[in-house]
mmCIF file as Biopython writes it, N, C-alpha, C and O atoms, coordinates in Angstrom:
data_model
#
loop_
_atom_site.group_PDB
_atom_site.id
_atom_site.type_symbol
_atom_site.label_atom_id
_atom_site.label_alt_id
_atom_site.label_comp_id
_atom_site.label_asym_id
_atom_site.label_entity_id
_atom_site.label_seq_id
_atom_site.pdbx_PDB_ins_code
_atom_site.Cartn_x
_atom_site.Cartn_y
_atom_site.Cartn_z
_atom_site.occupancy
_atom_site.B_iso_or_equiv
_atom_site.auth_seq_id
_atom_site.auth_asym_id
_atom_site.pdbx_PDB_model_num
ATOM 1   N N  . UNK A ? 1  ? 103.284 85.136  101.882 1.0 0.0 1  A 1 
ATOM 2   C CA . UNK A ? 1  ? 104.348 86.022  101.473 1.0 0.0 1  A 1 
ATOM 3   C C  . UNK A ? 1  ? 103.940 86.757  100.195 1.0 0.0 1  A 1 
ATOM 4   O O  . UNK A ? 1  ? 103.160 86.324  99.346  1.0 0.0 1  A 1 
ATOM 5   N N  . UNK A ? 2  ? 104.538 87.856  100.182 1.0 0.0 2  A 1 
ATOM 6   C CA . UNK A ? 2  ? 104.180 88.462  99.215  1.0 0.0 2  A 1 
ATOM 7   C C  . UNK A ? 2  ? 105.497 89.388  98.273  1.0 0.0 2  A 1 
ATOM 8   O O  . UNK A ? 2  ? 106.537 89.770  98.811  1.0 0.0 2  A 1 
ATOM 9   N N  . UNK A ? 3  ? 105.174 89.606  96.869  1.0 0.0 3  A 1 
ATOM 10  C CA . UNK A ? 3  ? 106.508 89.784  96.325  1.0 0.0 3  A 1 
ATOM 11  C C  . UNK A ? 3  ? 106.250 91.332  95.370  1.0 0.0 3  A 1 
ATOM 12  O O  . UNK A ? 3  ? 105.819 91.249  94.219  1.0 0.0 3  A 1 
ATOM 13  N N  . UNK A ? 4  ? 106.689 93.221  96.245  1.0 0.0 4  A 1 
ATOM 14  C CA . UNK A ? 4  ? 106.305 93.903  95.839  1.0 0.0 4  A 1 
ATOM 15  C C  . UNK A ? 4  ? 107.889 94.134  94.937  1.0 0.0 4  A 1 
ATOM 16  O O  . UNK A ? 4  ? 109.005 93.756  95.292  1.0 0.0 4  A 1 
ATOM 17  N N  . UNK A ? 5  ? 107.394 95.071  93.367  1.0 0.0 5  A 1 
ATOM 18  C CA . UNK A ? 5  ? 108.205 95.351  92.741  1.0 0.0 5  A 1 
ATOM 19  C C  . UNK A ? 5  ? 107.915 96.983  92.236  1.0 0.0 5  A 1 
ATOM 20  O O  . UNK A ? 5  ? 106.867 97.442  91.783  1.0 0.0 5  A 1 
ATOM 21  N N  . UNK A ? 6  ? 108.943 97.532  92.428  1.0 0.0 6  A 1 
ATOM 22  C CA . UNK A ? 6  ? 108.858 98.684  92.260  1.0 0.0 6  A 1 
ATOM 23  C C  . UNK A ? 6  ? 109.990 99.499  91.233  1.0 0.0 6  A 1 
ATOM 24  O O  . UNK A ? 6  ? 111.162 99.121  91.239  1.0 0.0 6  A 1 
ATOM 25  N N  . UNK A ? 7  ? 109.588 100.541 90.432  1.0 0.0 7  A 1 
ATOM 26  C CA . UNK A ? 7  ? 110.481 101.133 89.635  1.0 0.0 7  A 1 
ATOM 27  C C  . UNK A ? 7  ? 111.088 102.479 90.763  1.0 0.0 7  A 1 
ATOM 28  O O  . UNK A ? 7  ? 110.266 103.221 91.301  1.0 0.0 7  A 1 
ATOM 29  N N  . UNK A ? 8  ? 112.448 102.628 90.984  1.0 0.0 8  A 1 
ATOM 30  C CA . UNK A ? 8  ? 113.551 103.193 91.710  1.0 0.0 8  A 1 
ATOM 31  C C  . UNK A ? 8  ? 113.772 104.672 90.811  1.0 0.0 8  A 1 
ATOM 32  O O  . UNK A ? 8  ? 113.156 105.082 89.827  1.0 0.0 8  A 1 
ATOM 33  N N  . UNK A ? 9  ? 115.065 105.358 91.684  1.0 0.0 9  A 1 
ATOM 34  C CA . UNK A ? 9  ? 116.201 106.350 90.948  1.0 0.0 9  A 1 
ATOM 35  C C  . UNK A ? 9  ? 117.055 105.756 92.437  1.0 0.0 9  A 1 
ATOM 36  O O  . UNK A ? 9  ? 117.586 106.653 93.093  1.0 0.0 9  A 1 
ATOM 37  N N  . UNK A ? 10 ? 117.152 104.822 92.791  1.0 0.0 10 A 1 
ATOM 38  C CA . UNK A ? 10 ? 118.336 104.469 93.711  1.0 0.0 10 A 1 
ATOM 39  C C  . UNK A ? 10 ? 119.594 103.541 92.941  1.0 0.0 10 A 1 
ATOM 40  O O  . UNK A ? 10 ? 119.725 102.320 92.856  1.0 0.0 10 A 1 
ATOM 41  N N  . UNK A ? 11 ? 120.367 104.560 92.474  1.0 0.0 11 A 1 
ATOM 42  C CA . UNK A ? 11 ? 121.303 104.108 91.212  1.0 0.0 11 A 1 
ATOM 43  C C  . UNK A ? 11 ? 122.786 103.767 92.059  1.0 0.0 11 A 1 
ATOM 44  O O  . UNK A ? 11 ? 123.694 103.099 91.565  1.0 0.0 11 A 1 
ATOM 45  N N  . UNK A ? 12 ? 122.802 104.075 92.754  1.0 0.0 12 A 1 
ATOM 46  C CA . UNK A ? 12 ? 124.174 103.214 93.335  1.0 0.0 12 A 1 
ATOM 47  C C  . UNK A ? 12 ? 124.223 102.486 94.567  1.0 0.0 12 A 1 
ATOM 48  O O  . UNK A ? 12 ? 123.191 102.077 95.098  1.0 0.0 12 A 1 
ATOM 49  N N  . UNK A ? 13 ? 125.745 102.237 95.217  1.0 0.0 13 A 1 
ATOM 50  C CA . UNK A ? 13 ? 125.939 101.221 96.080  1.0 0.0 13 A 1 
ATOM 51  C C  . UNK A ? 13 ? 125.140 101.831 97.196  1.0 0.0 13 A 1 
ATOM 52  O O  . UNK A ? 13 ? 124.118 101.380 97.713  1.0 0.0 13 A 1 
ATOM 53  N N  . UNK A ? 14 ? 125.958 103.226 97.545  1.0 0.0 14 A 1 
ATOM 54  C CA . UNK A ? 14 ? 125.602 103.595 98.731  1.0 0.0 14 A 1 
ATOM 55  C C  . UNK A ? 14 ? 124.452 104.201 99.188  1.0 0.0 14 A 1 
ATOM 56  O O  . UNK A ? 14 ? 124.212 104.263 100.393 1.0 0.0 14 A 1 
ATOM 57  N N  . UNK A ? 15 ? 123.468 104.809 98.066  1.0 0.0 15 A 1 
ATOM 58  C CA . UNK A ? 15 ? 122.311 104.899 98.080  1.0 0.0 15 A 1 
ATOM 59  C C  . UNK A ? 15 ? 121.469 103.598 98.613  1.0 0.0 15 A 1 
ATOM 60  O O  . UNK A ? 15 ? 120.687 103.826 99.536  1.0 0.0 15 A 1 
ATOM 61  N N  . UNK A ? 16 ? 121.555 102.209 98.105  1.0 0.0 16 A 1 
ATOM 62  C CA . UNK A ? 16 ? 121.174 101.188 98.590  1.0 0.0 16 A 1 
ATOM 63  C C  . UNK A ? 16 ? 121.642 100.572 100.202 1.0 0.0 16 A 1 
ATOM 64  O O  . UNK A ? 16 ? 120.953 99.891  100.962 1.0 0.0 16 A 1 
ATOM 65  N N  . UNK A ? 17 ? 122.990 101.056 100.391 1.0 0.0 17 A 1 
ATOM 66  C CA . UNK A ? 17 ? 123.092 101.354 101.798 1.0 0.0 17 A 1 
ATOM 67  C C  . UNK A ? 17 ? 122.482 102.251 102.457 1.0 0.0 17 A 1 
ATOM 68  O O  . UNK A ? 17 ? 122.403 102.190 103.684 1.0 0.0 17 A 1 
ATOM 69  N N  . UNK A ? 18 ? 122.242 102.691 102.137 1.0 0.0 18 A 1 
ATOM 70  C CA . UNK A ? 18 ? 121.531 103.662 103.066 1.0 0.0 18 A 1 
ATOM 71  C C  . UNK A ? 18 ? 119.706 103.534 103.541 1.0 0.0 18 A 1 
ATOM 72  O O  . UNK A ? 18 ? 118.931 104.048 104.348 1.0 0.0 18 A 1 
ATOM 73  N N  . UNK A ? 19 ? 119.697 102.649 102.604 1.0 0.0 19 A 1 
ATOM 74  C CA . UNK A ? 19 ? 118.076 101.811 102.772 1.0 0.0 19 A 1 
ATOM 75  C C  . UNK A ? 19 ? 118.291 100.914 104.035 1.0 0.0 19 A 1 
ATOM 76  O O  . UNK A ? 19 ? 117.514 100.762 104.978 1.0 0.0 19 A 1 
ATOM 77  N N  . UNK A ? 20 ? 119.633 100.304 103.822 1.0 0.0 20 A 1 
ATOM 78  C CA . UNK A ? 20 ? 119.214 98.930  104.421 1.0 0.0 20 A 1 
ATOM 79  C C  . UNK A ? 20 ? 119.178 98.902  106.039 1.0 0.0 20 A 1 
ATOM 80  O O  . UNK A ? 20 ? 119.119 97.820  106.622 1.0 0.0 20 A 1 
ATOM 81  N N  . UNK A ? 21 ? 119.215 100.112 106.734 1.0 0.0 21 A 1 
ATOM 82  C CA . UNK A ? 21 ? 119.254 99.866  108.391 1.0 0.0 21 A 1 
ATOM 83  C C  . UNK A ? 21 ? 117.877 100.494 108.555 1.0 0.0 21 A 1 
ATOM 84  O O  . UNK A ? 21 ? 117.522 100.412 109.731 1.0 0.0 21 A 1 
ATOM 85  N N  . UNK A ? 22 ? 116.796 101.217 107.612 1.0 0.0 22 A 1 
ATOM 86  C CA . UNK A ? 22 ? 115.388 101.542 107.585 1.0 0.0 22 A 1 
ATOM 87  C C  . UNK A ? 22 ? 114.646 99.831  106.953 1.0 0.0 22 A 1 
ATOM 88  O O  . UNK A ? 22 ? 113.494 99.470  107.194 1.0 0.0 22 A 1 
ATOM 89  N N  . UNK A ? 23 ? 115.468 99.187  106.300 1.0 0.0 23 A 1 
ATOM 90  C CA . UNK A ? 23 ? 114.142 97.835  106.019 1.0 0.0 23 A 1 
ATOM 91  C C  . UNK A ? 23 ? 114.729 96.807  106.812 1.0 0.0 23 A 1 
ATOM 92  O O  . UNK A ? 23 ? 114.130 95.732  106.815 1.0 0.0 23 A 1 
ATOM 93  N N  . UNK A ? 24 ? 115.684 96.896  107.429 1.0 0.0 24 A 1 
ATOM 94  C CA . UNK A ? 24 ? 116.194 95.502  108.055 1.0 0.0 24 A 1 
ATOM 95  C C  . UNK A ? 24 ? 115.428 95.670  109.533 1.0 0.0 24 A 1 
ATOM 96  O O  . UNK A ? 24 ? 115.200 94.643  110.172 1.0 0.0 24 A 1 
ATOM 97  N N  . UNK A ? 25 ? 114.916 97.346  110.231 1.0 0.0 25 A 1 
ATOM 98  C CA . UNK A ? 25 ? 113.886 97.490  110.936 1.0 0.0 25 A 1 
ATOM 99  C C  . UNK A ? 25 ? 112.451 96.853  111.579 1.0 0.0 25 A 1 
ATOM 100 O O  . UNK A ? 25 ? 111.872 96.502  112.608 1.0 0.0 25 A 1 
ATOM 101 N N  . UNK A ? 26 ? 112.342 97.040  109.694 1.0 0.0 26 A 1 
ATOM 102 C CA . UNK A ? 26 ? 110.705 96.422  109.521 1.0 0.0 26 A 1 
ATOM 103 C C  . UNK A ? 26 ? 110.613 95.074  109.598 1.0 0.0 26 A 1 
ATOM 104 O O  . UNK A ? 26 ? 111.193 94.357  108.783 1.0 0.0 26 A 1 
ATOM 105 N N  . UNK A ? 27 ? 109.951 94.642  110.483 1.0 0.0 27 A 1 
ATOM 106 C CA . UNK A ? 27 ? 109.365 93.420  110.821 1.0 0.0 27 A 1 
ATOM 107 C C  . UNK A ? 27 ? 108.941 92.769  109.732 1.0 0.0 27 A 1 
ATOM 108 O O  . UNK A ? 27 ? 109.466 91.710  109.388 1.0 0.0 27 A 1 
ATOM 109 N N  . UNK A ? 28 ? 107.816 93.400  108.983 1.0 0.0 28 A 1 
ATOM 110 C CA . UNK A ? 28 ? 107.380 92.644  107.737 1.0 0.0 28 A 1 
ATOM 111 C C  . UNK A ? 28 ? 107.752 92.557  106.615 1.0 0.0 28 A 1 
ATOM 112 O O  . UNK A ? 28 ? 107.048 92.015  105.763 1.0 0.0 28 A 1 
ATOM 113 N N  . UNK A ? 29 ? 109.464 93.291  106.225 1.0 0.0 29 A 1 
ATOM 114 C CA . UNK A ? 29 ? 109.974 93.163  105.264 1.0 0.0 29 A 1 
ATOM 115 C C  . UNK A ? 29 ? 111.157 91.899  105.604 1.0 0.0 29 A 1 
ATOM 116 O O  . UNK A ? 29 ? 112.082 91.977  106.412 1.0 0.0 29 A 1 
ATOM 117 N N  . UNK A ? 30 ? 110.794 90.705  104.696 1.0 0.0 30 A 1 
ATOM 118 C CA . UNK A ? 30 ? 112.021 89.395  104.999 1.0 0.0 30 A 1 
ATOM 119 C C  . UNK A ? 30 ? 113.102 89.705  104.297 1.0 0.0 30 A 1 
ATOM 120 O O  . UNK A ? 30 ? 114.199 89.755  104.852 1.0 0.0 30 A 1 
ATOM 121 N N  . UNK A ? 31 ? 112.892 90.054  102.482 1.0 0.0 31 A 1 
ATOM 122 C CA . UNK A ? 31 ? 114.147 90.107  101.961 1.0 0.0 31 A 1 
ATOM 123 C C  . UNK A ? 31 ? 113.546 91.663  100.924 1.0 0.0 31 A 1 
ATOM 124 O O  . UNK A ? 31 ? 112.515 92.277  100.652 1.0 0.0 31 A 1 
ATOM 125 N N  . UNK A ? 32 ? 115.386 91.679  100.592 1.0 0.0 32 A 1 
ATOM 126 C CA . UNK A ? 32 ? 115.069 93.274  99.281  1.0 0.0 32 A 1 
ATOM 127 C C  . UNK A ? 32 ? 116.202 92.945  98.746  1.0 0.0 32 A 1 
ATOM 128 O O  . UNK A ? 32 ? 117.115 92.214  99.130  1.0 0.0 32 A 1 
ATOM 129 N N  . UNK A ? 33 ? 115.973 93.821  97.441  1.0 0.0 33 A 1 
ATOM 130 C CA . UNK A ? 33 ? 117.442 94.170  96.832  1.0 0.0 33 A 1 
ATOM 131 C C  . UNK A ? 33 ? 116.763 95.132  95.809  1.0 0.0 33 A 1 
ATOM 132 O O  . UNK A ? 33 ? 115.549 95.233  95.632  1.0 0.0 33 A 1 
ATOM 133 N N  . UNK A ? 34 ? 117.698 95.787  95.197  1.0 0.0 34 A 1 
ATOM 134 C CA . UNK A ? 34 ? 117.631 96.800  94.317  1.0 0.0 34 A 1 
ATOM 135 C C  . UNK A ? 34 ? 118.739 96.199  93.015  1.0 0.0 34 A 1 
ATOM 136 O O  . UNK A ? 34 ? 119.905 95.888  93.258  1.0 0.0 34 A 1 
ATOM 137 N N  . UNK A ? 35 ? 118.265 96.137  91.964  1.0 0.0 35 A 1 
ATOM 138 C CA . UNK A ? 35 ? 118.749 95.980  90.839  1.0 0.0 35 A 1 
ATOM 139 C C  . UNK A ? 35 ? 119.738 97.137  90.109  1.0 0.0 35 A 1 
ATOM 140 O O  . UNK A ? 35 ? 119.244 97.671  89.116  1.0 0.0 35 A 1 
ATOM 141 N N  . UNK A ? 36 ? 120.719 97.455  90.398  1.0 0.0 36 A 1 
ATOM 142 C CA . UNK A ? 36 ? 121.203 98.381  89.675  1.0 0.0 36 A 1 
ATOM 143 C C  . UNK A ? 36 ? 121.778 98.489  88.452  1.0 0.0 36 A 1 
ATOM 144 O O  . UNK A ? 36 ? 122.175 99.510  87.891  1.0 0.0 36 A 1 
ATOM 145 N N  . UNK A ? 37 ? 121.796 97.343  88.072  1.0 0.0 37 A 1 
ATOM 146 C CA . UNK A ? 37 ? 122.043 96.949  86.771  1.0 0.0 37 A 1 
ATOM 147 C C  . UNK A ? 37 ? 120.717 97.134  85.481  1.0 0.0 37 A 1 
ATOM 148 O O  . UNK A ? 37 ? 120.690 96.952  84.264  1.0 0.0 37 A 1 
ATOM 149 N N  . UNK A ? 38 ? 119.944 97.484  86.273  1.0 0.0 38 A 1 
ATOM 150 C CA . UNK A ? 38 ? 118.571 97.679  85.068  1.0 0.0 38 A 1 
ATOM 151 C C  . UNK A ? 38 ? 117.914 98.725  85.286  1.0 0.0 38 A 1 
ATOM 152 O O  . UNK A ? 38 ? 117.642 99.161  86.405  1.0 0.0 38 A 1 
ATOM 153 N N  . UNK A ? 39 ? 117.492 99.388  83.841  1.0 0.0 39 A 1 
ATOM 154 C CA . UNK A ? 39 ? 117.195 100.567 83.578  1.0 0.0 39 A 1 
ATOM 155 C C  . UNK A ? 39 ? 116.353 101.290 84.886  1.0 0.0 39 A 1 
ATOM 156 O O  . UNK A ? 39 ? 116.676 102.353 85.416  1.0 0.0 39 A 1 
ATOM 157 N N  . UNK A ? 40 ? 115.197 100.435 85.258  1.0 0.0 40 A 1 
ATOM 158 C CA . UNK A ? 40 ? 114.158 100.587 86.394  1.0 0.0 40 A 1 
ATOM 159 C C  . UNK A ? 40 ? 115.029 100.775 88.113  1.0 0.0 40 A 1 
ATOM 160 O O  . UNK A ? 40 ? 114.510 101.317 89.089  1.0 0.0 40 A 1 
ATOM 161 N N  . UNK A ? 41 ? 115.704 100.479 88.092  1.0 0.0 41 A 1 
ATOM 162 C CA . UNK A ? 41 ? 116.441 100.269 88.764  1.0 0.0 41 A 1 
ATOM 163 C C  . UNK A ? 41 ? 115.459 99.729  90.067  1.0 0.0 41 A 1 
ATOM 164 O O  . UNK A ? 41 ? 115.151 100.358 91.080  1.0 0.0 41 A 1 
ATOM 165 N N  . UNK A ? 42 ? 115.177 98.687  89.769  1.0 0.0 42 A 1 
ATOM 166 C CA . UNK A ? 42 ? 114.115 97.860  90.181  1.0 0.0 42 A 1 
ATOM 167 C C  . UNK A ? 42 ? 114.342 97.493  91.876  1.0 0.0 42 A 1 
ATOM 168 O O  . UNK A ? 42 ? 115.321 96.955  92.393  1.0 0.0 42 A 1 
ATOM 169 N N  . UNK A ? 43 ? 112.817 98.086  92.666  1.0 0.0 43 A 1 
ATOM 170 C CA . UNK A ? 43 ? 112.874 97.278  93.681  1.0 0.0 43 A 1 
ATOM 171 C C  . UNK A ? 43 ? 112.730 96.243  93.934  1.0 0.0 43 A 1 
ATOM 172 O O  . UNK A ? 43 ? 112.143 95.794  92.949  1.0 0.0 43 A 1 
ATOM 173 N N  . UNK A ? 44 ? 112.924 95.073  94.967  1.0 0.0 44 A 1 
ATOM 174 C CA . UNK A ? 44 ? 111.994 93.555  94.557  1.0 0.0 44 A 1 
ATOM 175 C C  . UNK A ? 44 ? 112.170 94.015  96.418  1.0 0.0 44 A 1 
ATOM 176 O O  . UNK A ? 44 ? 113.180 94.330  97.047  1.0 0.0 44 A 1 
ATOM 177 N N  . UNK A ? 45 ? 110.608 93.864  96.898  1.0 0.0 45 A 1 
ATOM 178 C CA . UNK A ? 45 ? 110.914 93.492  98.286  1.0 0.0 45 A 1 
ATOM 179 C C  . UNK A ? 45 ? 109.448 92.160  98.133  1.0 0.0 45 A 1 
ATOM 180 O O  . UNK A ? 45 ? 108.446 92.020  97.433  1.0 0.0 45 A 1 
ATOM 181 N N  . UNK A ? 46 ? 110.314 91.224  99.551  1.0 0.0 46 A 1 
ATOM 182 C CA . UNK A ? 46 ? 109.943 90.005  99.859  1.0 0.0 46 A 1 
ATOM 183 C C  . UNK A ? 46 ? 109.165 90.890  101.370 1.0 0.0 46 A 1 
ATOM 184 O O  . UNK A ? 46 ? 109.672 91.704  102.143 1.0 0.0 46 A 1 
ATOM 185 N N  . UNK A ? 47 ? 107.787 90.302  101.326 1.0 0.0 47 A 1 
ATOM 186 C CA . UNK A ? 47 ? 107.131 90.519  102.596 1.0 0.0 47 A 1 
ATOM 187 C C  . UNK A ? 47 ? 105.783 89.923  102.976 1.0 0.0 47 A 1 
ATOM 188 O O  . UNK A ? 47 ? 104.906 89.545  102.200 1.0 0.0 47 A 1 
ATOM 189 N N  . UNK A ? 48 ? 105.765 89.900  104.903 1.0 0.0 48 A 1 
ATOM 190 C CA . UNK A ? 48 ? 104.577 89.205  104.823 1.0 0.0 48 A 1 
ATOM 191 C C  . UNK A ? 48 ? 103.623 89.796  104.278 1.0 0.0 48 A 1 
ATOM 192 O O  . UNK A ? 48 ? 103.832 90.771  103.557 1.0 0.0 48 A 1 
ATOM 193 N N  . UNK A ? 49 ? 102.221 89.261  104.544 1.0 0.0 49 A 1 
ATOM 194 C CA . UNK A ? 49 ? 101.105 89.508  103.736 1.0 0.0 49 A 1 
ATOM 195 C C  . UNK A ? 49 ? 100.338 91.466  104.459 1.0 0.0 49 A 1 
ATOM 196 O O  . UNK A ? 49 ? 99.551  92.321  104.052 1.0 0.0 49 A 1 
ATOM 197 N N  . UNK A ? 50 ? 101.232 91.243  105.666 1.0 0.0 50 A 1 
ATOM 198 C CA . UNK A ? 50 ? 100.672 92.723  106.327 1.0 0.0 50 A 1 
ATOM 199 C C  . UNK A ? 50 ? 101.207 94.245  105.280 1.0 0.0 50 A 1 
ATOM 200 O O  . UNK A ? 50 ? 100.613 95.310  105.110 1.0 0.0 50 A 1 
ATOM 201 N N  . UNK A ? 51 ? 102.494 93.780  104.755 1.0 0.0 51 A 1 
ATOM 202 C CA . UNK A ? 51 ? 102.992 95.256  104.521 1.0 0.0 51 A 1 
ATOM 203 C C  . UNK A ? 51 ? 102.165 95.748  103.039 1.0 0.0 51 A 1 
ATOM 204 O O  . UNK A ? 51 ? 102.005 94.939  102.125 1.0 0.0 51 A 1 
ATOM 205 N N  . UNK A ? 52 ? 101.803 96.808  102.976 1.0 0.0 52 A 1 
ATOM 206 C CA . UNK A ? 52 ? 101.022 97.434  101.880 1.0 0.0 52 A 1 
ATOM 207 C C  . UNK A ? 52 ? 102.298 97.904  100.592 1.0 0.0 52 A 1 
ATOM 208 O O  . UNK A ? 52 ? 103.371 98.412  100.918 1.0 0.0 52 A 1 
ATOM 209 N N  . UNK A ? 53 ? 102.061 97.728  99.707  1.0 0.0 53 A 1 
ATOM 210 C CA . UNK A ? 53 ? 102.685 98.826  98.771  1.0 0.0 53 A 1 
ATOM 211 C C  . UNK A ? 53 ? 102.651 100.586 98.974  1.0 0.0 53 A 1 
ATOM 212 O O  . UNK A ? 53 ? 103.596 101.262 98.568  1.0 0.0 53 A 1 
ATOM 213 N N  . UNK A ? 54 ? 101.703 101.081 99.505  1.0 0.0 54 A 1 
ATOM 214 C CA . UNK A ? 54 ? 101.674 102.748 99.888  1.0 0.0 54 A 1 
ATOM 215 C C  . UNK A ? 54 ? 102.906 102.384 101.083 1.0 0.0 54 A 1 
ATOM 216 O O  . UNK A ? 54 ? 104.038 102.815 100.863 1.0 0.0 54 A 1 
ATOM 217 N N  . UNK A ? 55 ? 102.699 101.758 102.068 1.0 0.0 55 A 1 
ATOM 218 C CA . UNK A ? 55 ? 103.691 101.329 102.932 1.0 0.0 55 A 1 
ATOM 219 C C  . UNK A ? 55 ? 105.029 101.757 102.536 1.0 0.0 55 A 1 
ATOM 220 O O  . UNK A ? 55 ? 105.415 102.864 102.910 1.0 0.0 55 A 1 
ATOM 221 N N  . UNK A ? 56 ? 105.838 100.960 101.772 1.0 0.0 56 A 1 
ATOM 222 C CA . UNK A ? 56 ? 107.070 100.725 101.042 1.0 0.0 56 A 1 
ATOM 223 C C  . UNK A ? 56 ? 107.029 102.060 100.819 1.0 0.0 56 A 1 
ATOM 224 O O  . UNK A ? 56 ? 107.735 102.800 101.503 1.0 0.0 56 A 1 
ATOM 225 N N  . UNK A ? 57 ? 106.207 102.559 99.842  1.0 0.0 57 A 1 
ATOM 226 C CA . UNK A ? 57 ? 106.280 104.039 98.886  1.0 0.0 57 A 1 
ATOM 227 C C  . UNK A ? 57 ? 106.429 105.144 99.677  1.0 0.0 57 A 1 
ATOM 228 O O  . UNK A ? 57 ? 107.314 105.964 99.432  1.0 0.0 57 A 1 
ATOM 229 N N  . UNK A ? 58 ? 105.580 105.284 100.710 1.0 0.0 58 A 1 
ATOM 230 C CA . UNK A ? 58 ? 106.022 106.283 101.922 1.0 0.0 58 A 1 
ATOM 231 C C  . UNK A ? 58 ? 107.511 106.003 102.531 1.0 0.0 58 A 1 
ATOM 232 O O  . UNK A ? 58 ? 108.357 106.737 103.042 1.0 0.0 58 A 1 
ATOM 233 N N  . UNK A ? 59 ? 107.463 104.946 102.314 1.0 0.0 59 A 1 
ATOM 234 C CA . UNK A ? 59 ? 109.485 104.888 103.535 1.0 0.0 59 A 1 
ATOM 235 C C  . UNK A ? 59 ? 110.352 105.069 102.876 1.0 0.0 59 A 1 
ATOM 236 O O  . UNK A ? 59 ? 111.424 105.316 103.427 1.0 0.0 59 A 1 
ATOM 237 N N  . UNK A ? 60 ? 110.282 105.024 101.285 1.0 0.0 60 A 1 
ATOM 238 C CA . UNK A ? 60 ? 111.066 105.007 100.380 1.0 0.0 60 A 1 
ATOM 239 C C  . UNK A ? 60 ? 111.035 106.741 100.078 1.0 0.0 60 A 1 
ATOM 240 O O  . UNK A ? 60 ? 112.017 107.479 99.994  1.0 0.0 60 A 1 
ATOM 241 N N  . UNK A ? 61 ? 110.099 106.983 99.994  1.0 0.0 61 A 1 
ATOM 242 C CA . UNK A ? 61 ? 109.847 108.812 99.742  1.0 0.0 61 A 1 
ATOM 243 C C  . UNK A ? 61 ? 110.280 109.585 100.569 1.0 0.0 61 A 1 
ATOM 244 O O  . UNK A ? 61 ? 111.113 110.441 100.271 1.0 0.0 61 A 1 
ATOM 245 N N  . UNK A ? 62 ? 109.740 109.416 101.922 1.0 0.0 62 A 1 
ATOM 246 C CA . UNK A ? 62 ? 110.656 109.970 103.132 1.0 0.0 62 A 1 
ATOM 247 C C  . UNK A ? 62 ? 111.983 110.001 103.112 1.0 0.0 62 A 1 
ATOM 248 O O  . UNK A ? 62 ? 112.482 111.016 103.597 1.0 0.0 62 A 1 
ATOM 249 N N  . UNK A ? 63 ? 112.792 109.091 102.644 1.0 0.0 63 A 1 
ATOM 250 C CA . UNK A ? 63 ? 114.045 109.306 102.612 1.0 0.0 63 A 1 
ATOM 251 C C  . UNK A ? 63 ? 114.532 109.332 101.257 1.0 0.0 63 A 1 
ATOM 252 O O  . UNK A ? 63 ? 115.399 108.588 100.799 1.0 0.0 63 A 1 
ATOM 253 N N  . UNK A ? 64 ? 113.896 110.266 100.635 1.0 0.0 64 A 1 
ATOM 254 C CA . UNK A ? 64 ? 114.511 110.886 99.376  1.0 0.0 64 A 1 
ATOM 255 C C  . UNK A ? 64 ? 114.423 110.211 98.228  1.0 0.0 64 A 1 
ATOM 256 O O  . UNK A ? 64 ? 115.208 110.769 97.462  1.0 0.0 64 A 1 
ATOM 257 N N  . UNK A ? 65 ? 113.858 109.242 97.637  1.0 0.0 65 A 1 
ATOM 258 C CA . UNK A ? 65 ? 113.842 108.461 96.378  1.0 0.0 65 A 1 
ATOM 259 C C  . UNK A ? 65 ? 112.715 108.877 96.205  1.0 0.0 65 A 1 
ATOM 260 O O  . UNK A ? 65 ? 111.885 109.358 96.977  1.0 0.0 65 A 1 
ATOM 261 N N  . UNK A ? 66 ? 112.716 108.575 94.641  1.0 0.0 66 A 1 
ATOM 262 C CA . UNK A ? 66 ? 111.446 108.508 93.218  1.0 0.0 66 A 1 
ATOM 263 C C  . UNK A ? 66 ? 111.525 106.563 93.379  1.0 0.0 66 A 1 
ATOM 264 O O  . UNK A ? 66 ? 112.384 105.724 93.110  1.0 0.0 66 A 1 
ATOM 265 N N  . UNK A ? 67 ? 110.019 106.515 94.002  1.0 0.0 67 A 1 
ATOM 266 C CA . UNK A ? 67 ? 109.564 104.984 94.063  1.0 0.0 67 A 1 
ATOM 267 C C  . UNK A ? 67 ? 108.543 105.219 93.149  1.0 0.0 67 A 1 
ATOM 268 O O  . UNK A ? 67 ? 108.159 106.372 92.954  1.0 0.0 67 A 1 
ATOM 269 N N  . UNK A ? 68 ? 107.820 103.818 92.282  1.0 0.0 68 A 1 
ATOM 270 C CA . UNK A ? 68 ? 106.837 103.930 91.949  1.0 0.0 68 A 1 
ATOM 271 C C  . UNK A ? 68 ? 106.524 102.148 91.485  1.0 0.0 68 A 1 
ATOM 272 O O  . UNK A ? 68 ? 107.279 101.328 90.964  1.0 0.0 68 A 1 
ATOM 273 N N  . UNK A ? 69 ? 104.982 102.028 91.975  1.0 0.0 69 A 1 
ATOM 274 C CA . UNK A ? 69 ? 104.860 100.259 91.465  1.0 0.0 69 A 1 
ATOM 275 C C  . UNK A ? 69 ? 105.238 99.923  90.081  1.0 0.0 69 A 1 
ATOM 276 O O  . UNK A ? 69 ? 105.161 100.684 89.116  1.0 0.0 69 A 1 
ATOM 277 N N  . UNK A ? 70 ? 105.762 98.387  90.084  1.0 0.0 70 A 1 
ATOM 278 C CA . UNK A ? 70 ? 105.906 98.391  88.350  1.0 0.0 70 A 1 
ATOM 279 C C  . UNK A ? 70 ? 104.346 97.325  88.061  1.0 0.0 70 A 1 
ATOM 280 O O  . UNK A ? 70 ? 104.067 96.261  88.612  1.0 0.0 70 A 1 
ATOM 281 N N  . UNK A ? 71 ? 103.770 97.884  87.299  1.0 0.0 71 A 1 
ATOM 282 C CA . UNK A ? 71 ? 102.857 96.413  87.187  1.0 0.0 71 A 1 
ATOM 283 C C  . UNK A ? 71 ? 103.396 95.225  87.020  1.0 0.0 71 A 1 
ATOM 284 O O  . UNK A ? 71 ? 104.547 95.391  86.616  1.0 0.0 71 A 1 
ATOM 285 N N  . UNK A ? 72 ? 103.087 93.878  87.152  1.0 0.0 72 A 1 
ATOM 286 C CA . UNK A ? 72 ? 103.169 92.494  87.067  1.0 0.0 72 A 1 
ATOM 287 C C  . UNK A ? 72 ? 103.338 92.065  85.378  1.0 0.0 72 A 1 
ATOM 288 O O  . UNK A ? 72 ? 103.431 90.883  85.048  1.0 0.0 72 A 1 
#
């Protein structure tokens, strides 16, 4: 398993709804959430060892967000 974290502009509820019927899709994504309570407005996705970070960043871009990795 693997644990990608990413800096967002997905600042509210329904913006984060609107993710969740594109990652609940993906096979290799187990869990997510979006932090909206912090400045980054932080991704955390839980996944197997197949899904890439460019991965995430493309599905997240396609549908309209500023994604970007946070380093560790």
């Amino acid at each position: 398993m693997e644990l990608l974290i990413f800096k967002t502009d997905i600042k509210s509820r329904k913006k984060v709804k609107s993710l969740r019927p594109i990652f609940k899709k993906h096979s290799d994504i187990l869990q997510w959430s979006v932090d909206l309570e912090d400045i980054d407005n932080v991704l955390r996705i839980e996944a197997t060892d197949n899904l890439t970070e460019n991965e995430i960043i493309d599905l997240v871009q396609l549908n309209g967000f500023y994604i970007k990795t946070l380093p560790d």
